[in-house]
C-alpha positions in Angstrom: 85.8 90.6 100.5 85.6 93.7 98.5 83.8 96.4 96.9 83.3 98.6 94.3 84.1 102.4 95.0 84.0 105.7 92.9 85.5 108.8 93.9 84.9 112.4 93.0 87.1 115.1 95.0 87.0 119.0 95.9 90.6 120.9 96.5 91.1 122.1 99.7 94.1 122.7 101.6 96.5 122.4 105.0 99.3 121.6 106.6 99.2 120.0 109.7 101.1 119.6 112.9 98.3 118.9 115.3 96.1 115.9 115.4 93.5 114.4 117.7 91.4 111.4 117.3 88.5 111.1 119.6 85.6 108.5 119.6 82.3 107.9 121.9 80.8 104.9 121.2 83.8 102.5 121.4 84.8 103.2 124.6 88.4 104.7 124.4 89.9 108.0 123.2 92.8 107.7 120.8 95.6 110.5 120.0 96.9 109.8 116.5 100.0 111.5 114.9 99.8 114.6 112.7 99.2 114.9 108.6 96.6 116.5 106.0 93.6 115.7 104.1 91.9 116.0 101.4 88.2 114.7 100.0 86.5 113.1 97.3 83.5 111.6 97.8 83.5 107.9 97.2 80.4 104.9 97.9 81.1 101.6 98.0 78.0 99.2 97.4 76.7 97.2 100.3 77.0 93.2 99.2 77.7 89.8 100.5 80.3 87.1 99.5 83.6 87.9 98.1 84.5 90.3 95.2 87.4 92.9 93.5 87.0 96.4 94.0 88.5 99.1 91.2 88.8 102.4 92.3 88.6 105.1 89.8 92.1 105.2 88.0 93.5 102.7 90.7 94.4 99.4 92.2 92.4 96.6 92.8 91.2 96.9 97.0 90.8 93.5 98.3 89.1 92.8 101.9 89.3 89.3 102.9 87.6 87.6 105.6 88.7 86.4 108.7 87.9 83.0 110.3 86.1 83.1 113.7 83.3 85.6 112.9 80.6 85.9 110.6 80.4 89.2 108.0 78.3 92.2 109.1 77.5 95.0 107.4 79.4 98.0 108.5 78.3 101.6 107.4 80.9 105.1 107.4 80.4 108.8 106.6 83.5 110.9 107.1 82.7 114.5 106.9 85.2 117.2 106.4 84.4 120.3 109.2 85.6 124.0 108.8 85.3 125.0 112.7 85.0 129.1 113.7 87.4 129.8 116.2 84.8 129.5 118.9 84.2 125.7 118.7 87.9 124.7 118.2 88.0 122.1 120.5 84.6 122.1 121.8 83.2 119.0 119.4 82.3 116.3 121.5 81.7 112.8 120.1 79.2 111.4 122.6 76.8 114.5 121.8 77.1 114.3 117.8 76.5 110.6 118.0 73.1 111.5 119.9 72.4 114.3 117.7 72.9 112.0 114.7 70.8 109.2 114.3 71.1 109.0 110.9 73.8 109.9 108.7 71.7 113.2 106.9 70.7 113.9 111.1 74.1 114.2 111.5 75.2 116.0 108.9 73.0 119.0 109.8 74.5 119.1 112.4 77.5 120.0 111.5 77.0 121.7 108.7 75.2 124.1 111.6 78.5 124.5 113.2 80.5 125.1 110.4 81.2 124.5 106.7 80.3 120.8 106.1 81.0 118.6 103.2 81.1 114.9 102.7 84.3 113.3 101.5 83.8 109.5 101.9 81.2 107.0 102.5 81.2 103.6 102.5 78.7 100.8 102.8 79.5 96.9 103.0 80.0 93.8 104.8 83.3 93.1 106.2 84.8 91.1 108.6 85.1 92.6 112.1 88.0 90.1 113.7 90.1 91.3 110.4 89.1 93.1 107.7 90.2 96.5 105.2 88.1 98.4 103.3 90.0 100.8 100.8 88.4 103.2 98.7 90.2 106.3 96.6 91.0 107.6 92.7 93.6 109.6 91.2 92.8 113.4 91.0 94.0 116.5 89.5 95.9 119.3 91.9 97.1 122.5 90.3 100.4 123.0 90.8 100.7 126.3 88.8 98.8 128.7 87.1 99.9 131.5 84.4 98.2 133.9 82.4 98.6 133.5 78.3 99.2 136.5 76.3 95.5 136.2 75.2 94.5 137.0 79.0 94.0 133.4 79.5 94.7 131.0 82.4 96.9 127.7 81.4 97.1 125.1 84.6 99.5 123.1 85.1 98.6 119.5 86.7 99.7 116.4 88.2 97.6 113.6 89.7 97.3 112.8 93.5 95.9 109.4 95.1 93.4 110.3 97.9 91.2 108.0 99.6 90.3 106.1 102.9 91.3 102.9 104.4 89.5 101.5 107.3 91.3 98.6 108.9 89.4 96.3 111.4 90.5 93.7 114.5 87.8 93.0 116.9 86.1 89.9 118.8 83.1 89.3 121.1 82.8 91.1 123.9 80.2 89.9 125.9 79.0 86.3 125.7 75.1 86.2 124.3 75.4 90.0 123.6 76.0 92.1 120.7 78.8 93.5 121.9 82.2 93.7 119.8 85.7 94.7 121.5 86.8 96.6 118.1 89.5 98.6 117.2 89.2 100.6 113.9 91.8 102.2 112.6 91.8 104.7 109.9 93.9 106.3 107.6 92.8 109.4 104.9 94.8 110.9 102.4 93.3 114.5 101.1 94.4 117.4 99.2 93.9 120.7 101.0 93.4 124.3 99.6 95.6 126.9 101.2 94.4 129.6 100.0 97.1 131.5 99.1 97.1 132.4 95.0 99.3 131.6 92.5 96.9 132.4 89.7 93.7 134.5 89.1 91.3 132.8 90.7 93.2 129.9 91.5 94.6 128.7 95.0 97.4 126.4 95.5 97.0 123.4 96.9 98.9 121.0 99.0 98.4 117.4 100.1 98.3 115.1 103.0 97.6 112.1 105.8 95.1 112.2 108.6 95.1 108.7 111.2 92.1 108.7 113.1 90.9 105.6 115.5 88.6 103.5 117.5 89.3 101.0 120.3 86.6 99.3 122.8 83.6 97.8 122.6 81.0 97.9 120.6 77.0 97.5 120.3 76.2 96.1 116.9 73.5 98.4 115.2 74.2 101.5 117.5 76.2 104.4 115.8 79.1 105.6 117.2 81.1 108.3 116.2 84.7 110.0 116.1 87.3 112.5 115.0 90.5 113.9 114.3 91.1 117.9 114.3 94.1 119.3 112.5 94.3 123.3 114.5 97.1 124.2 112.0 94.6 124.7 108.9 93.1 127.8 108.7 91.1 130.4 106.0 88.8 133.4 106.1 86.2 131.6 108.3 87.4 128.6 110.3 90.3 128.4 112.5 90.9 124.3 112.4 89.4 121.5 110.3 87.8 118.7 111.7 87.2 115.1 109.6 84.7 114.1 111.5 82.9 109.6 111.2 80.4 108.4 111.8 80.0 104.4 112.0 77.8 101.5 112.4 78.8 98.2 112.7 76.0 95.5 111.8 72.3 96.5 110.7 71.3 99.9 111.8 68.6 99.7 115.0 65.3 100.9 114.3 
C-alpha cells in the first residue's frame, strides 16, 4: 500500500548531539540516538487498496500490507519547534495532546511557544501489524555563495533527499477493544540553517537525521502525540529545536 506524496522544503540548520524522543499516548517513553533535520512539507492522499507512490524527484515508496489485520487510516503532522531557552525541556506530550484536538488546535499551540512550522504531513491507510509510509523529494542547499563583479550574488547548489519514514508493528491489545500494542518508529532527514554567513544574505546550511518513536498501546481514533529535541541547535531566539507529531491511528473520534 502506498501513496502519493509532494514535498516542498525551507532551509534551516543544526548539528546535533542530543536527542530525546518522548511520546503520551502510547504508553512508553523512548530515547533515540542523536542527528539533524530538516523540512519540507509533504501530503500524502488518504486512500484504500494498493498503489505506487512518487515522490517529487524520487523513488517509488511502497507500503505493503500485512496479514492478520485489516488497514486503518492513520493521520501525522510533524512540526518543527524553535524553543526559547525557558521551555527547553519543559514540553510535555500528555499536555500538547490535550491541548490539541485537532491538528490546527495543536499547532497554535506551539506556534504560542515558539517559532512553528510544518514540515510533513501525511494521511493514509496502512497496515498497523507492518507497514511503512515514506514520503520526501530532492532539494536545493547552498553550498556557497559569491559576489560577481556586477555586485551580484551567484549560488552554488547541490541537491539533498529529505523526508520521513514512519515504520509500523503493532497487534491487538485488548480483546473486544480498540486498543493496539504499537510501536512506531520514525526516521526524518532535514536540512538545517546555521546561521552563520557565507554570502550576503545567505546562511549556510547543513544537513541531518532525527529517530523519534512510539511503543505501547494504543486507542484507535484518539491522538497521541510525541517528540524528539535536538539542545545543540541554536539562533538569535531559540536555544533547542524540537520536531514535535502528532498521530492518529484509525478514524479520528468525534
Amino acid at each position: 500500500m502506498s501513496h502519493k506524496a509532494r514535498s516542498f522544503a525551507h532551509l534551516f540548520l543544526a548539528s546535533v548531539s542530543l536527542l530525546a524522543a518522548v511520546c503520551m499516548g502510547c504508553g512508553q517513553a523512548e530515547t533515540k540516538a542523536p542527528g539533524s533535520t530538516e523540512g519540507g512539507m509533504s501530503i500524502v492522499s488518504f486512500g484504500g487498496g494498493q498503489a505506487e507512490t512518487k515522490a517529487p524527484g524520487g523513488a517509488a515508496a511502497k507500503a505493503g500490507p500485512a496479514d492478520g489485520m485489516a488497514p486503518e487510516r492513520f493521520q501525522a503532522a510533524i512540526y518543527e519547534v524553535h524553543l526559547p531557552p525557558a521551555m527547553v525541556g519543559q514540553l510535555d506530550a500528555e499536555a500538547l495532546a490535550a491541548k490539541g484536538p485537532t491538528a490546527a488546535d495543536l499547532e497554535k499551540v506551539l506556534a504560542a511557544i515558539g517559532r512553528t512550522r510544518a514540515v510533513y504531513q501525511v494521511d493514509q491507510s496502512v497496515n498497523p501489524a507492518n507497514d511503512m509510509i515514506n514520503v520526501g523529494a530532492r532539494v536545493p542547499m547552498i553550498t556557497s555563495s559569491r559576489t560577481t563583479e556586477a555586485g551580484g550574488t551567484t549560488n552554488s547548489i547541490q541537491y539533498q533527499s529529505v523526508g520521513a519514514i514512519f515504520k509500523f508493528a503493532g497487534h491487538p491489545a485488548v480483546v473486544g477493544r480498540k486498543v493496539l500494542d504499537l510501536q512506531l518508529a520514525v526516521e526524518i532527514s532535514a536540512i538545517l540553517e546555521s546561521g552563520v554567513e557565507i554570502g550576503k544574505g545567505v546562511k549556510a546550511t547543513t544537513t541531518g537525521n532525527y529517530s523519534m518513536g512510539c511503543t505501547g498501546p494504543v486507542e484507535l481514533g484518539r491522538p497521541f502525540v510525541f517528540f524528539s529535541v535536538d539542545a545543540t541547535v541554536k539562533d538569535a531566539d531559540s536555544s533547542a529545536v524540537a520536531y514535535v507529531c502528532r498521530a492518529v491511528l484509525g478514524e479520528p473520534k468525534p
